[in-house]
C-alpha positions in Angstrom: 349.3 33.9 100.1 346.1 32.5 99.4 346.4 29.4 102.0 347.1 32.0 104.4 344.1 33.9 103.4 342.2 30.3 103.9 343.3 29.4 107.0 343.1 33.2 108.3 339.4 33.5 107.4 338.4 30.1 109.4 340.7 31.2 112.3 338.4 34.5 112.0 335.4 32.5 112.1 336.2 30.3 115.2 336.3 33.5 117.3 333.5 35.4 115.5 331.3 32.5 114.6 330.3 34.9 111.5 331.7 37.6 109.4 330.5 39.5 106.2 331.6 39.4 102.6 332.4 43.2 102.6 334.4 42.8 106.0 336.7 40.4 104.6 337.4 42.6 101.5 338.5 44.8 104.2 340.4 42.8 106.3 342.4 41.2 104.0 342.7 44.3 100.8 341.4 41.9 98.3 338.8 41.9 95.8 334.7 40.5 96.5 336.0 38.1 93.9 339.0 37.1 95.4 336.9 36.1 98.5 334.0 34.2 97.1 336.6 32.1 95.5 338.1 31.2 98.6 334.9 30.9 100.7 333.8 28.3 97.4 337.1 26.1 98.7 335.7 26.4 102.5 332.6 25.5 101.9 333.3 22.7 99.1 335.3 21.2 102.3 332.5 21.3 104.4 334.0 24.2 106.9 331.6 26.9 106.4 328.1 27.8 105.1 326.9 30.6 102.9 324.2 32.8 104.4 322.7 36.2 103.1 325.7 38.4 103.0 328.3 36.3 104.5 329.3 33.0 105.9 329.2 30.9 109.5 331.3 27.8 110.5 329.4 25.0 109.0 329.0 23.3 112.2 327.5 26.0 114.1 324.7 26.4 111.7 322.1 25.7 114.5 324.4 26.8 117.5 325.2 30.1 117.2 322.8 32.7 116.2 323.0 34.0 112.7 323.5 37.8 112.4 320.3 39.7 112.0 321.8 41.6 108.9 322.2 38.4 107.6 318.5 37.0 108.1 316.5 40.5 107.1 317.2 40.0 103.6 315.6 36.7 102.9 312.1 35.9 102.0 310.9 39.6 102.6 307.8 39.9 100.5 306.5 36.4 102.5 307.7 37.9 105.8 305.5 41.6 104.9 302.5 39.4 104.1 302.8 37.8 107.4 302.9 41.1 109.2 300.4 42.5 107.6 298.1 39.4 108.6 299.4 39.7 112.6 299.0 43.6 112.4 295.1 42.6 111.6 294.1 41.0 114.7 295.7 44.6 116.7 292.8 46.5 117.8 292.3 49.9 119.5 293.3 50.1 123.0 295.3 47.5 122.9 298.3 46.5 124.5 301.0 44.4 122.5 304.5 43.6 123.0 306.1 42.7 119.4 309.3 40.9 119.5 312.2 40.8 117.9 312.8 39.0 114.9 313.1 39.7 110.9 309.0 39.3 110.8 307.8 40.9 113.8 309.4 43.8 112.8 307.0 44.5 109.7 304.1 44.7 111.3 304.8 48.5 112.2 303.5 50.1 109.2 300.4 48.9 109.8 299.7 49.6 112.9 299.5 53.2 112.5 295.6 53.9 112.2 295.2 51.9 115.4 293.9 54.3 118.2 295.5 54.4 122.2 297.6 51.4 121.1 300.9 50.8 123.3 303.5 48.7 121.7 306.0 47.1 124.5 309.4 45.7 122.7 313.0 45.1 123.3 313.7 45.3 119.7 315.8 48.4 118.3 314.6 47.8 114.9 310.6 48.2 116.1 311.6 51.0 118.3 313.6 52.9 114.8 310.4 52.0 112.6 308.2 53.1 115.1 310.1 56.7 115.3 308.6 57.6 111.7 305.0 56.9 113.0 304.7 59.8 116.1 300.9 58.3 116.9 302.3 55.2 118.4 303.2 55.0 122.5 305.9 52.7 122.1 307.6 51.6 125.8 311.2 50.4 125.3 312.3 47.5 128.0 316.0 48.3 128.1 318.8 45.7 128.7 321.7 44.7 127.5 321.5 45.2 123.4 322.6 41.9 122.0 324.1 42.3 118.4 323.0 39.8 116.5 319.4 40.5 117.1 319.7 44.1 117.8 317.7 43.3 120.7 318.0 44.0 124.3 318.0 41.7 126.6 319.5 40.3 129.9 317.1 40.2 133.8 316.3 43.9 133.1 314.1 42.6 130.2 312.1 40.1 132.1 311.9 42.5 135.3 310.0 45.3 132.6 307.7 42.6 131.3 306.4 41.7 134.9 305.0 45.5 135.2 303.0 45.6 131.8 299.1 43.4 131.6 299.5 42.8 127.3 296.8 41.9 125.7 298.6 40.5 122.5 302.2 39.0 122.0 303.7 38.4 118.7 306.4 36.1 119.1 309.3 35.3 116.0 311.0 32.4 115.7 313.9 30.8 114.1 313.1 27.4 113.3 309.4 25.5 114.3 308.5 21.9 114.3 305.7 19.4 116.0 308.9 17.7 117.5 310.5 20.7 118.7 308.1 23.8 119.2 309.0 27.0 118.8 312.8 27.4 118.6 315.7 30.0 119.1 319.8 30.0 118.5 320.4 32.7 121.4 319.9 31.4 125.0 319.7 35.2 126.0 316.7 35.8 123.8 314.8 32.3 124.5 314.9 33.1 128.2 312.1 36.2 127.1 310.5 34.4 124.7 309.9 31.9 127.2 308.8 34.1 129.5 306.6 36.1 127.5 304.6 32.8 126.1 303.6 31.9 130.2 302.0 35.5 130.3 298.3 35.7 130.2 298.0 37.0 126.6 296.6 36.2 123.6 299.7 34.7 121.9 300.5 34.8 118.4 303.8 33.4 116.9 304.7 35.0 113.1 306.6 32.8 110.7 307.3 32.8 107.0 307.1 28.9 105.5 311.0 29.0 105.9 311.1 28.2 109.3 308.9 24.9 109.0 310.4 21.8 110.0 313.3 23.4 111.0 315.2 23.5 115.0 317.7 25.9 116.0 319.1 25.2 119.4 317.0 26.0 122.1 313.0 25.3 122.6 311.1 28.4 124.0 307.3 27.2 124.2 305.3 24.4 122.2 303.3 25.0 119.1 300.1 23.6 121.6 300.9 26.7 123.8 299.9 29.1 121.2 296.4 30.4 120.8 297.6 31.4 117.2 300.0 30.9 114.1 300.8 33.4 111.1 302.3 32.3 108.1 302.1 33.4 104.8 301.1 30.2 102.8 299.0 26.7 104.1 301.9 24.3 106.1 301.6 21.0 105.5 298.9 18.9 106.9 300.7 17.0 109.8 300.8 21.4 110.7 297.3 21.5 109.9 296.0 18.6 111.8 298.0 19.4 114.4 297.0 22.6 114.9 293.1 22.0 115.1 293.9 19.1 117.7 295.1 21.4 119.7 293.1 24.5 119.0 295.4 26.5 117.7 294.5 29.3 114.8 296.2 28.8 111.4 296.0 32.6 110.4 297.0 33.2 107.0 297.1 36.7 104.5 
């Protein structure tokens, strides 16, 4: 019965904090139609949100991270324009760790005319682009792979990073702000991202115009400890001030 159906798909969601469109066709032998009219009750009731794909519990929208399947799909021409600008200040010889996130991961394609450059990551999906490119020395940190960012991570992660002198580190983000920084929904990820933005590197965080004025759950650095932002558009100008008072680069395509 249908209330059934409701009640089964937020009981799904409690445990799973997310679920797909096409997984509960599956789970419950009924039509994409049947579904999106009774995720349209759930949401008109303020129990879950609609996100690319699928849905999350409404009131876990900042607290638990949002599959990456989920965030690849949005705003992908901005996020390629943003790569392309971070993938502009690589130069040959150098040595960069790019980490994971639905922008980061772009920059791969143009990276491949760079000479003797060594790309450090604990992101699957850079380590799969990179597979197409055989020029690039790419160093994989191992860990624990974490699902919704197809990431590794975990002590083993931060234990790599201590052996490798980078010269560049492009950061991703979630959500940024002048309140809260530079923000992240996984506490497992933030713990690296953290780390890698004490490292003395040249640090540059990528993000499309999305993610302004926007927090997700944990802070990892502040926008004043970045020597550089990327974004694919001019922020507003509290953003730009900002950013000159405290010497950080506004890079944009």
């Amino acid at each position: 019965m249908k209330i059934d159906r409701i009640q089964q798909i937020h009981e799904l969601l409690k445990r799973n904090h997310s679920v797909s469109l096409n997984d509960l066709c599956d789970n419950f032998g009924v039509s994409k139609n049947t579904i999106r009219r009774d995720v349209a009750e759930l949401e008109a009731s303020g129990i879950v949100k609609k996100v690319y794909g699928g849905i999350v519990l409404a009131d876990e929208e900042t607290g638990a991270p949002e599959p990456f399947a989920y965030r690849e799909g949005r705003n992908v021409d901005a996020k390629k324009l943003v790569a392309e600008a971070a993938a502009a200040q690589v130069q040959d010889g150098d040595v960069i760790y790019i980490d994971s996130g639905t922008t980061t991961m772009h920059m791969i394609p143009y990276l491949v005319k760079r000479r003797y450059l060594t790309i450090v990551t604990a992101s699957v999906h850079v380590i799969n682009a990179a597979g197409s490119y055989p020029g690039l020395n790419i160093i994989a940190t191992g860990g624990t792979l974490y699902m919704p960012s197809n990431a590794f991570v975990g002590p083993s992660v931060l234990a790599a990073l201590q052996n490798y002198n980078l010269s560049k580190i492009f950061l991703a983000s979630t959500g940024i702000s002048i309140a809260h920084g530079a923000t992240n929904a996984s506490p497992l990820e933030c713990e690296i991202k953290r780390s890698l933005s004490q490292k003395n590197a040249e640090t540059f965080l990528l993000v499309d115009s999305s993610k302004f004025g926007k927090a997700s759950l944990m802070t990892y650095c502040q926008l004043s400890d970045l020597n550089a932002l990327i974004t694919e558009k001019e922020p507003a100008k509290e953003y730009v001030d900002y950013f000159e008072k405290h010497n950080v680069r506004l890079i944009l395509p």
